[in-house]
C-alpha positions, 0 to 999 in steps of 0.5 A, a space after each residue: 869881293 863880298 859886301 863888307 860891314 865896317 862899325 865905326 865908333 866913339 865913346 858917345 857915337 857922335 862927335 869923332 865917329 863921324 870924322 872917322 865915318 866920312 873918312 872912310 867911307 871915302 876911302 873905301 870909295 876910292 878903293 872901290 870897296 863895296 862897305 856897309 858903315 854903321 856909326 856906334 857908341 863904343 859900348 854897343 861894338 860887343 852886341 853888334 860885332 856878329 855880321 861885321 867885319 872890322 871896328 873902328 874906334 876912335 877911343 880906346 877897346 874897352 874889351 876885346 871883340 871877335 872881329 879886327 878892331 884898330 883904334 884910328 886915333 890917326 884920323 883924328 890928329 892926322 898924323 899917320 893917316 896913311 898907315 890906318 888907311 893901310 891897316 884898315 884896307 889890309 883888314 877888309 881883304 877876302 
């Protein structure tokens, strides 16, 4: 499997990012996912989604991108974890 991006987002790139970051990049660690993450504000997903394979947003899509994008609420509330880390592992699959 070729390496992956993955851009991981808030509404300031801050707070609920890194949350969502450190939770996936375990994730992707346990799945022996090769994965670029990049921590980013919400407003620079349209501008950085060329060369990236998947957003994850923990606020909601302002627009629509180009790449798969899901908002990941879950992993914030944790409720429904295990169905985001579904859809995300399903979304980076060659």
């Amino acid at each position: 499997m070729a390496k992956k991006k993955v851009l991981v987002a808030c509404g300031a790139g801050i707070a609920t990012s890194t949350v969502v970051m450190n939770h996936v990049e375990n994730l992707f660690k346990e799945n022996n996912l090769d994965v670029d993450v990049e921590q980013i504000k919400i407003a620079e997903a349209k501008g950085k989604q060329e060369g990236a394979d998947l957003l994850i947003s923990t606020t909601i899509l302002p627009t629509t991108y180009s790449i798969p994008a899901i908002v990941a609420t879950a992993y914030i509330t944790g409720i429904g974890k295990d169905k985001i880390d579904a859809k995300v592992l399903e979304a980076l699959k060659d």
